[in-house]
C-alpha positions as CSV (number, residue, x, y, z in Angstrom):
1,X,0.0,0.0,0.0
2,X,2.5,2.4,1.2
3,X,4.5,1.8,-2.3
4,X,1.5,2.9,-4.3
5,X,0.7,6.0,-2.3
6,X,4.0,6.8,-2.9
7,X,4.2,6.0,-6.8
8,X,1.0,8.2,-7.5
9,X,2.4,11.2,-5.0
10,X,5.6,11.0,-7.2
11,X,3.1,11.3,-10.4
12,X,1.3,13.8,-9.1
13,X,3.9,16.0,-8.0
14,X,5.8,15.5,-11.9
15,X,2.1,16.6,-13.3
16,X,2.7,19.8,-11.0
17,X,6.2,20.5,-12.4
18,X,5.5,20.0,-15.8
19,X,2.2,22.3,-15.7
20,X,2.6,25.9,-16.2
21,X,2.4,27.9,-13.7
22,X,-1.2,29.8,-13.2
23,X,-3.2,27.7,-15.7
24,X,-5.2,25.1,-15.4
25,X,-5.3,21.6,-17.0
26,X,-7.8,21.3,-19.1
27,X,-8.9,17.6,-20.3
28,X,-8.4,16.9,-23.6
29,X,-11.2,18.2,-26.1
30,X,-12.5,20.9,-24.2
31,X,-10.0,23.0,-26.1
32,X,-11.5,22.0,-28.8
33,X,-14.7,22.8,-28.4
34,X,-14.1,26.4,-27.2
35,X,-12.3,27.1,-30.8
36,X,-16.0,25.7,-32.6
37,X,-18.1,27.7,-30.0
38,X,-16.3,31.0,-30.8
39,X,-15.8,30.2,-34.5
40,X,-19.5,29.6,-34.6
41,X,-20.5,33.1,-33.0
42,X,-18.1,34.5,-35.4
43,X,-20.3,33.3,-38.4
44,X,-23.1,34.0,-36.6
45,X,-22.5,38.1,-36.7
46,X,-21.0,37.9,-40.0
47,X,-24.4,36.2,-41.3
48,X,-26.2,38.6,-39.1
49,X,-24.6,41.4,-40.4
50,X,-25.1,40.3,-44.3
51,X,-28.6,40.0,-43.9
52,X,-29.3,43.5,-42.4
53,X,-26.9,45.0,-45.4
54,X,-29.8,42.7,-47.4
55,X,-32.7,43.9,-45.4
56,X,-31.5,47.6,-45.5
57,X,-30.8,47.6,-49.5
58,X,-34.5,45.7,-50.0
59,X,-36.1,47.9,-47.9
60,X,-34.7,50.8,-50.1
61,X,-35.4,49.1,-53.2
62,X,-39.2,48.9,-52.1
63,X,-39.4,52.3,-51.0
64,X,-38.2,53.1,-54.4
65,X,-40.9,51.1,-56.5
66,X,-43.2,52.9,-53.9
67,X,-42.4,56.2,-54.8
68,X,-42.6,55.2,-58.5
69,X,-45.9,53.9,-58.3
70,X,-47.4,56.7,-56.6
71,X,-45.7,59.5,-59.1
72,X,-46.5,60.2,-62.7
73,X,-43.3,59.5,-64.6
74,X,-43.3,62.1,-67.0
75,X,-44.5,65.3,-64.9
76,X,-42.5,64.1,-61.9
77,X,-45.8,65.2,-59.6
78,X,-47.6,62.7,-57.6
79,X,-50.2,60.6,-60.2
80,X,-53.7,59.9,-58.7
81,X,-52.6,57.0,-56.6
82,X,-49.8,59.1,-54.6
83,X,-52.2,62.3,-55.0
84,X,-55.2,60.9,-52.9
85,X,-53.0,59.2,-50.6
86,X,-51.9,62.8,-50.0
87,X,-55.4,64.2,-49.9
88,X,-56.7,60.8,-47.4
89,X,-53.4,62.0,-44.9
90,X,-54.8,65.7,-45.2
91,X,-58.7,65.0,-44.6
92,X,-57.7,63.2,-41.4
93,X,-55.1,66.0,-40.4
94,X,-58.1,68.7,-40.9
95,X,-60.4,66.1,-39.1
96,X,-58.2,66.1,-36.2
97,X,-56.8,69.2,-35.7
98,X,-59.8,71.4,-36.8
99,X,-57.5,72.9,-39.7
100,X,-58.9,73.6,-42.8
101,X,-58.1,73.5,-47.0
102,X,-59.0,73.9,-50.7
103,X,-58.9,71.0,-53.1
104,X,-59.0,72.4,-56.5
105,X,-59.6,70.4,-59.8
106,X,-58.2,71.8,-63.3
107,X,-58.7,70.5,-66.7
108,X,-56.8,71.9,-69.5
109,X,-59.1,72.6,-72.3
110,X,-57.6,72.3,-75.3
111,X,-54.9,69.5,-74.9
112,X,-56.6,66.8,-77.2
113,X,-56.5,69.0,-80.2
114,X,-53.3,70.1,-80.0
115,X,-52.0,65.9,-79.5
116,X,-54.4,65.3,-83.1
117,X,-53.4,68.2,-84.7
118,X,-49.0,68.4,-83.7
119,X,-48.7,64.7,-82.0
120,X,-48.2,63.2,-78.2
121,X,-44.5,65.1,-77.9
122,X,-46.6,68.5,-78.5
123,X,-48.7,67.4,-75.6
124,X,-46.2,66.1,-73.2
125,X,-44.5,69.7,-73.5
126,X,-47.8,71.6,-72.4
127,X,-48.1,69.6,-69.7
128,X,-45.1,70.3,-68.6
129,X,-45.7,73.4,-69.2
130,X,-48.8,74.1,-67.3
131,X,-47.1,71.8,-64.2
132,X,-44.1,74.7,-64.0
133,X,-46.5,77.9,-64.2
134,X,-48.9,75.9,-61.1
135,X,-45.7,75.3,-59.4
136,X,-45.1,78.7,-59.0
137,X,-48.7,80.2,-58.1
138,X,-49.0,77.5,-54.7
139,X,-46.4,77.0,-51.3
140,X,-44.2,74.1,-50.8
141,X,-46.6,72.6,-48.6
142,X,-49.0,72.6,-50.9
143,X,-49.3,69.5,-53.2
144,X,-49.9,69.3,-57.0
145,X,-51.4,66.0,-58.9
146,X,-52.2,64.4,-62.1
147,X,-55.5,62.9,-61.7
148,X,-55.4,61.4,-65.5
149,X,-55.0,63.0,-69.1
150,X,-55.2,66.5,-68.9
151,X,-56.7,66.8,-65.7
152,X,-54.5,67.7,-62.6
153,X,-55.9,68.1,-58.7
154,X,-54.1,70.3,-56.4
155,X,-54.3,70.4,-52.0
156,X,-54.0,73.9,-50.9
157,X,-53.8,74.4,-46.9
158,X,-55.6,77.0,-44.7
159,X,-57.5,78.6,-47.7
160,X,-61.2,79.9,-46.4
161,X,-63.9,79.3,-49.9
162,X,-62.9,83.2,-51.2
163,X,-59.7,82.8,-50.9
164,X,-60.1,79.4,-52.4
165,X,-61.9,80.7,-55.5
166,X,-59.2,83.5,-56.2
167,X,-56.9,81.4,-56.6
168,X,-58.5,79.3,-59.0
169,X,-59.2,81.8,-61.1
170,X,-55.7,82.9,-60.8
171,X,-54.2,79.6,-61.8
172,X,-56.2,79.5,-65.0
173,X,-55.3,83.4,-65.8
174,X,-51.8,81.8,-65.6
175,X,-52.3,78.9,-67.6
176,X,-54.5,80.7,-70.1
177,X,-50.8,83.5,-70.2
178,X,-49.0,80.2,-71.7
179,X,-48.3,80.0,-75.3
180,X,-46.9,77.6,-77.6
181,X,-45.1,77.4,-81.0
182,X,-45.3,74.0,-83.3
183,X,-44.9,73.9,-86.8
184,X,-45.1,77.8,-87.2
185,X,-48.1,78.0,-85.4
186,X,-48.9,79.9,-82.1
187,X,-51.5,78.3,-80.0
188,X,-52.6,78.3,-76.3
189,X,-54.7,75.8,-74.1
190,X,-56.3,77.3,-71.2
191,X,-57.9,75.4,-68.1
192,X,-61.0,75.4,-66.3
193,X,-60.9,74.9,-62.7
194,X,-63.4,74.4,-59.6
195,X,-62.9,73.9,-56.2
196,X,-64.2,72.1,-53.0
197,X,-63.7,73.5,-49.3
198,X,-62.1,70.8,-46.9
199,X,-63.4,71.0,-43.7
200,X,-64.5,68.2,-40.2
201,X,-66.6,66.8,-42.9
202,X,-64.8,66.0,-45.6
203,X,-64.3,62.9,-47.3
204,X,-62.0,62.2,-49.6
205,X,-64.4,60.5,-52.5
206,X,-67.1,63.5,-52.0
207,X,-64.1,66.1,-52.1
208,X,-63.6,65.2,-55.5
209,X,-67.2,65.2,-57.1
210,X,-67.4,68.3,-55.8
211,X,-64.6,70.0,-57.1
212,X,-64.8,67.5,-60.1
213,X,-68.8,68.7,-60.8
214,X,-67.3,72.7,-59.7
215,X,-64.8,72.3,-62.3
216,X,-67.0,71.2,-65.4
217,X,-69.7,73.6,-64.4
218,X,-66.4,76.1,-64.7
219,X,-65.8,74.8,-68.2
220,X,-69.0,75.2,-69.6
221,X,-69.1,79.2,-68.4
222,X,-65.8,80.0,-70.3
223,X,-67.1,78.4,-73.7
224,X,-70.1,80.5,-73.0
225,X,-67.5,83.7,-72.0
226,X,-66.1,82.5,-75.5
């Protein structure tokens, strides 16, 4: 017995000798498995990360085709998708916060003759045209659409129905200003515009029969004029 208690002393003590000093022994393949454990954490951020740089650059990409989808590609103005989405955010803004507004609807009278007569490119150009001049009669806060054709919609904010009306009228005087050379020829196009006051009661779909019905009964009293 006693030479066995002896032997493993004497092993023990070697072990101690041939350690390093301050570290532990550690039994063979836990090494091993710390290495994997941090390797794996290591791809786990580096996969992490890659798939946010994915997420961020999709995200981007949708907000792109969003934008596109709500604008009209060859104005550059928000098309009648974007513009009501405008007008929906506005109507619940007034609702809420008691403010009021002026939604006015212009039709530019003489567009389809001038596209028969001189072609699409003609067209295109006073539409362009007639976006610039409205650009410069209304505030950055105020929005301008195209609600189809030749027919545009613009939001105006804190108007009372006077004021409203003035500048309708004001907006056509500038439109009605424009002129146009094509082929030799000098011709202008005009619009016709009515309004609708927003108020607690608006709604969006109502909004726009109004000024819609406004702007047609407009229409018919400058062919009349003449």
């Amino acid at each position: 017995m006693k030479k066995k208690t002896t032997a493993a002393a004497s092993s023990a003590a070697k072990l101690r000798k041939t350690a390093p000093r301050g570290r532990k022994i550690v039994p063979r393949g836990t090494r091993t498995t710390g290495t994997a454990a941090l390797v794996a954490s290591h791809d786990a951020k580096l996969t992490i990360r890659r798939l946010k740089a994915q997420l961020a650059r999709a995200m981007a990409r949708i907000e792109e085709l969003q934008a596109s989808a709500d604008t009209d590609f060859l104005l550059d103005i928000p098309n009648r998708r974007g513009f009501e989405r405008e007008l929906h955010r506005a109507i619940a803004y007034i609702k809420r916060y008691h403010a009021s507004g002026a939604l006015i609807v212009l039709d530019v009278d003489r567009l389809k003759p001038i596209n028969d007569a001189f072609g699409h490119a003609a067209g295109d150009s006073v539409l362009k045209a007639i976006v610039k001049a409205l650009l410069r009669h209304v505030r950055a806060s105020d929005v301008i659409g195209r609600l189809g054709g030749d027919e545009f919609a613009l939001l105006l904010w804190n108007l009372s129905e006077t004021d409203a009306k003035a500048k309708a009228a004001a907006l056509e005087e500038a439109i009605d200003r424009l002129s146009f050379v094509f082929r030799g020829r000098t011709i202008t196009a005009g619009a016709s515009a009515g309004v609708a006051i927003l108020g607690p009661q608006a709604e969006l779909s109502r909004a726009l029969e109004e000024a819609d019905s406004a702007m047609y009964v407009r229409k018919a009293q400058r062919r009349h004029e003449a």
